[in-house]
Structure formats: structure tokens, C-alpha cells
C-alpha positions as CSV (number, residue, x, y, z in Angstrom):
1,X,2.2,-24.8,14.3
2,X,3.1,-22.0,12.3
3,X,2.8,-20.7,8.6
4,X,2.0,-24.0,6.7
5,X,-1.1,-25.4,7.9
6,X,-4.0,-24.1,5.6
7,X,-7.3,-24.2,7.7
8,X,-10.7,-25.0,5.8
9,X,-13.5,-23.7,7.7
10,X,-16.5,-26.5,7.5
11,X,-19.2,-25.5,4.9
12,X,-22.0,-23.1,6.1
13,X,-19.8,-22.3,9.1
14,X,-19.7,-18.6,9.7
15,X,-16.5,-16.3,11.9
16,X,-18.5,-15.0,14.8
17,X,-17.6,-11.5,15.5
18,X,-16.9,-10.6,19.6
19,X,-14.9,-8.3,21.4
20,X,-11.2,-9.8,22.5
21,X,-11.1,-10.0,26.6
22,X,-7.5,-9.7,27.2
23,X,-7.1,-8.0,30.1
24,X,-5.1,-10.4,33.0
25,X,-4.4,-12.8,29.9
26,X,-0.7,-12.1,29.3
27,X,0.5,-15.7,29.3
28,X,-2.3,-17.1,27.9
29,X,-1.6,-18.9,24.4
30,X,-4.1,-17.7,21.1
31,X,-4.3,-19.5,17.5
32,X,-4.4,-17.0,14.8
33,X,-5.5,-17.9,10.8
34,X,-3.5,-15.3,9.3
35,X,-5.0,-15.6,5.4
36,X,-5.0,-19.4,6.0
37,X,-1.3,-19.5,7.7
38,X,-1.8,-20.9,11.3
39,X,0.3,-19.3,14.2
40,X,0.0,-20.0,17.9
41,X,1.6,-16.6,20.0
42,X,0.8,-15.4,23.5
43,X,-0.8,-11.9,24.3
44,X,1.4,-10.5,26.2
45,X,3.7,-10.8,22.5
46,X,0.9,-9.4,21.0
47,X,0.5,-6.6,23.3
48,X,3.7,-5.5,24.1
49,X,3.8,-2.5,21.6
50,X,1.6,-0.2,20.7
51,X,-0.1,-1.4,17.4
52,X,-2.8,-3.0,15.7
53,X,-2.5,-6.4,17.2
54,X,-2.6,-4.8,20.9
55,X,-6.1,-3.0,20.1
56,X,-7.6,-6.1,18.9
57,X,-6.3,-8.2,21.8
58,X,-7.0,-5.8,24.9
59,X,-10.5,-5.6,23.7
60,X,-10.4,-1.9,21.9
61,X,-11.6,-3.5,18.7
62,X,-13.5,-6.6,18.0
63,X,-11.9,-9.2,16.5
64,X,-13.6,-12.7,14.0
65,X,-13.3,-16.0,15.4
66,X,-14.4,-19.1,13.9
67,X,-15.9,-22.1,15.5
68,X,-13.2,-23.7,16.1
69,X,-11.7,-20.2,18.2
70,X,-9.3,-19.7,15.6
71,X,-8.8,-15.7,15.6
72,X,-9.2,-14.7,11.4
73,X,-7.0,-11.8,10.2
74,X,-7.8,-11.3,6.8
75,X,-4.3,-10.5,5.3
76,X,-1.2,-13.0,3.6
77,X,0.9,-15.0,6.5
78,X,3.9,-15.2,4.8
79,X,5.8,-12.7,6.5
80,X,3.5,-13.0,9.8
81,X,6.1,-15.2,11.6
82,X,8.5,-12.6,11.1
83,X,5.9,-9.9,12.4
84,X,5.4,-12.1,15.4
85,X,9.5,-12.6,16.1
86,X,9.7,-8.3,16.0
87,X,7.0,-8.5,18.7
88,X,8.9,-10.9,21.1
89,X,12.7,-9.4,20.2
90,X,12.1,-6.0,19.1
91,X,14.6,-6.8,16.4
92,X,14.5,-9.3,13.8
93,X,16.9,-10.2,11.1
94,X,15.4,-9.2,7.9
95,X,15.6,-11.1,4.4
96,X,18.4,-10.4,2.0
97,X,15.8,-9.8,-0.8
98,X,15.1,-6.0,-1.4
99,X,11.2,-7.6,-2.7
100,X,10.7,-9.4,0.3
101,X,11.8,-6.4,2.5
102,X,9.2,-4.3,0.9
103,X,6.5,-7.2,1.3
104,X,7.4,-7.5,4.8
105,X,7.4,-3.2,5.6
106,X,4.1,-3.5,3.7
107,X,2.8,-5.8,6.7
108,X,4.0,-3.6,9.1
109,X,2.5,-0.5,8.0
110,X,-0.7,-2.7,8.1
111,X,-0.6,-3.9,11.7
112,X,1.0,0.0,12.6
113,X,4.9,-1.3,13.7
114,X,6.2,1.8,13.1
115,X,9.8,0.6,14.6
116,X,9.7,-2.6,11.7
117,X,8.9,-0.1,9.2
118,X,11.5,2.1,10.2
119,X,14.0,-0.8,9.9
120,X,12.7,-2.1,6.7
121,X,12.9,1.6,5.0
122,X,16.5,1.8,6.3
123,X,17.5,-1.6,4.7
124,X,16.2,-0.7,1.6
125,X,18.2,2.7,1.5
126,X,21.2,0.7,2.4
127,X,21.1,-2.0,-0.1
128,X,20.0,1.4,-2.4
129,X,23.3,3.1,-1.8
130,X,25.4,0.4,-2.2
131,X,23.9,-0.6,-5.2
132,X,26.9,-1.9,-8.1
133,X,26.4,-2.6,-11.8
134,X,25.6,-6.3,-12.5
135,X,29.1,-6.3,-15.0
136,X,32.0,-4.9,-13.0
137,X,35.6,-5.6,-14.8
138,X,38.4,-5.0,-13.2
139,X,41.9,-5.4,-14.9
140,X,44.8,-7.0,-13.4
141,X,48.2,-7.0,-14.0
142,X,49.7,-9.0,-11.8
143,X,49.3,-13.3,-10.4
144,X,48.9,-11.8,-6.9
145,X,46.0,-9.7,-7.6
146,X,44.6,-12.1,-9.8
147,X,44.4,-14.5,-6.6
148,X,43.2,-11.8,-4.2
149,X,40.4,-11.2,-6.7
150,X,39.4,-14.8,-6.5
151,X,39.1,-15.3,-3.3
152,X,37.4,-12.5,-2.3
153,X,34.5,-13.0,-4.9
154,X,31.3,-14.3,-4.0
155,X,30.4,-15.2,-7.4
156,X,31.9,-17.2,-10.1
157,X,35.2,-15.2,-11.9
158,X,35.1,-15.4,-15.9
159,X,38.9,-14.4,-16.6
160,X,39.8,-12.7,-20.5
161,X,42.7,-12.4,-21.9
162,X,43.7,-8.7,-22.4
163,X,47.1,-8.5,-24.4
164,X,46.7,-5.5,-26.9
165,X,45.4,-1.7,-26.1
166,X,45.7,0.3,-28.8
167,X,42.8,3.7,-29.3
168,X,44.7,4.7,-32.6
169,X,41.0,4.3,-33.8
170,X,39.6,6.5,-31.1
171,X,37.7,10.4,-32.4
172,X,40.5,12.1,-30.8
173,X,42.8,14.6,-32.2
174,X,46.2,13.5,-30.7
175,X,45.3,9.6,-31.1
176,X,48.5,8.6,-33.2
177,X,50.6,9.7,-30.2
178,X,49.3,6.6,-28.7
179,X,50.7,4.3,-31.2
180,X,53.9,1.9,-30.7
181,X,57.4,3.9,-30.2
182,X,60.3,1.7,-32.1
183,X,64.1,3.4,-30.9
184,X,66.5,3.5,-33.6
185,X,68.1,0.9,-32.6
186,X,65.3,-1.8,-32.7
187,X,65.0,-0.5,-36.8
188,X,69.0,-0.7,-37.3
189,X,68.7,-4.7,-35.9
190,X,66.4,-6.0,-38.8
191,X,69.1,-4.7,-41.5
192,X,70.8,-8.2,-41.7
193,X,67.7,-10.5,-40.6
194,X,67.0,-12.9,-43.2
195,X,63.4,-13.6,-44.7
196,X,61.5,-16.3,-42.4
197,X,60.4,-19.1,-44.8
198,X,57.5,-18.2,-46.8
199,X,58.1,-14.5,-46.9
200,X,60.8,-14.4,-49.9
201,X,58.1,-13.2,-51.9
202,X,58.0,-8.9,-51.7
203,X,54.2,-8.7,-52.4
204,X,53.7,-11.4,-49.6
205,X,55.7,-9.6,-47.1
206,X,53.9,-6.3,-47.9
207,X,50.2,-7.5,-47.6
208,X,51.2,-9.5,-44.2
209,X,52.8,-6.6,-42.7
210,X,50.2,-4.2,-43.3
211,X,47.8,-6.7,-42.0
212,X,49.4,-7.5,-39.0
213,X,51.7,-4.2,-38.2
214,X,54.7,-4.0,-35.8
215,X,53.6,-7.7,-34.0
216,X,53.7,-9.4,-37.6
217,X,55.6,-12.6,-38.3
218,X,57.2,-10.5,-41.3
219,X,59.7,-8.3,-40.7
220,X,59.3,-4.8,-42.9
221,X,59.6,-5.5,-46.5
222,X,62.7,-2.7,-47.1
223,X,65.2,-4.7,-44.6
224,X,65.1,-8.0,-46.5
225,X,67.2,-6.6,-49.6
226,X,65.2,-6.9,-52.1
């Protein structure tokens, strides 16, 4: 039993206080109500480093039993399993979850684990240090990379469309250096092209171009003849 059996002491019943003999006991099994979380452990577990459990049972401090012989510890048992596991091991794996981790080095500063705390405190540092922005975007330019991105995400991938970079809007002196280059050569090609259909009309050609610049439909309005 461990962790999810509540116990309901019987009305008017009262924890007896006594003194923990635990001396020669190493093997012998105790039932703990840790803040209504039921855990069965041996001494020797609890008495194998130098803490707050091991005072209470080698008899340096007296301990609350009720009449059942349940021994109370007034604190939460969620992370008491846990606590318990660090006692046996002397290592434990500890949750991915930076709040949990701090609940759980909480507990250990409570029961004086100085070697859980130590390992809680560097987890947190770690997962502090490596710390990324929740919005990272990379930009690709290539099938292969796009794959390799893929497949080594661990979350889902939302892919855009990035076609068109253009800062000639940026607050910077030299921006118009940044805009499209067109060779002589590309200009000299559009002498002879005739008017796509729809675009005979001068004024039409001039508003569609300036809308839509070099990528337009419209060729420039000076190489159709008019």
C-alpha cells in the first residue's frame, strides 16, 4: 500500500505520542500515514542516512501513532514514495516538471536529505540553462533540411511559406541598396513583348505595376509602345 489509501481515524480516537524503539529493528516493516497517503517501508530504509526520518525511528525523537499503530507525519504524501525510493537507492529519477521538482526539494529540506536537495537544485539549474523561447523559427532552404527538421522535433512542426524578403521599408540609411537588381539585358528583353490581355489600357498598366512592382503580371508601361 502506498500513496492512495486515505486513512480516517475513528471519531474521538486520539495519535498517542511514544518514543520510536528501533534499535535491532532493521528489517522490521512500519506503516506510515504521511498527510493521509499510506506507505509501508522498513527501518533500516529509514535509517540508512542521516536525516529526520533516522532520528524519529532510532528513538532520538518521539514520534505519534494512532491506534491502529499507524506512524502520523503531518506533511503532503505525494512526493513521499519518491522520498522513500532516494532512501533505499540513493538516487532516484526525478520528474520532468521544474514545479514538481521544487515540491519534491521542498520535502527534502523538510525531512533534512541534504543529497536529494542537492540533486533537485542541480536539475533545476539545468533545465534553467537550457531554457529556449516557446517560438523558435528556423528558416530552411532546402527539402533535406526540411526533413531533418521534422524528424528531430518533438513537437508538432507548423510550416510557412516564406517567398519574398524585401527591408526596403526598414529605418536604415542604405535600405534601397537592398532592393531588386534588373541587368540591362533583362530591360532590353521587354522592348518587343506584347501587352498580356487586359493590360492594353496605359492607365491600367500604370496602377498594376506600381501596385505590384518588378513581380507584376504587367510588364512596365514604356515597353508596350504606346
Amino acid at each position: 500500500m502506498s500513496g492512495d489509501t486515505c486513512l480516517c481515524p475513528a471519531s474521538g480516537a486520539k495519535p498517542k505520542l511514544s518514543g520510536f524503539k528501533g534499535g535491532g529493528l532493521g528489517n522490521k516493516y512500519v506503516q506510515l500515514n504521511v498527510g493521509g497517503s499510506l506507505y509501508y517501508t522498513t527501518v533500516r530504509a529509514l535509517t540508512r542516512h542521516d536525516t529526520m526520518l533516522k532520528a524519529m525511528f532510532s528513538g532520538r525523537m518521539e514520534v505519534l501513532t494512532d491506534k491502529e499503530g499507524w506512524i502520523l507525519i503531518d506533511r503532503c504524501g505525494k512526493h513521499f514514495g519518491t522520498i522513500l525510493n532516494y532512501l533505499r537507492d540513493d538516487t532516484i529519477t526525478l520528474p520532468q516538471n521544474r514545479q514538481e521538482i521544487k515540491e519534491l526539494m521542498a520535502e527534502a529540506k523538510y525531512y533534512l536529505i541534504q543529497g536529494l536537495v542537492n540533486m533537485c537544485q542541480s536539475a533545476l539549474q539545468d533545465k534553467k540553462d537550457s531554457y529556449q523561447p516557446v517560438c523558435n523559427i528556423p528558416i530552411i532552404t532546402s527539402l533535406k533540411e526540411e526533413e531533418r527538421l521534422i524528424e528531430s522535433s518533438t513537437k508538432p512542426v507548423v510550416k510557412l511559406l516564406y517567398n519574398r524578403s524585401n527591408n526596403k521599408y526598414s529605418y536604415t540609411s542604405n535600405s534601397d541598396d537592398h532592393l531588386p537588381y534588373w541587368p540591362p539585358h533583362a530591360a532590353a528583353g521587354w522592348v518587343s513583348a506584347p501587352a498580356p490581355r487586359g493590360m492594353t489600357d496605359p492607365a491600367r498598366r500604370q496602377r498594376v505595376w506600381a501596385e505590384e512592382g518588378p513581380h507584376s503580371s504587367a510588364l512596365p508601361p514604356s515597353t508596350y509602345g504606346d
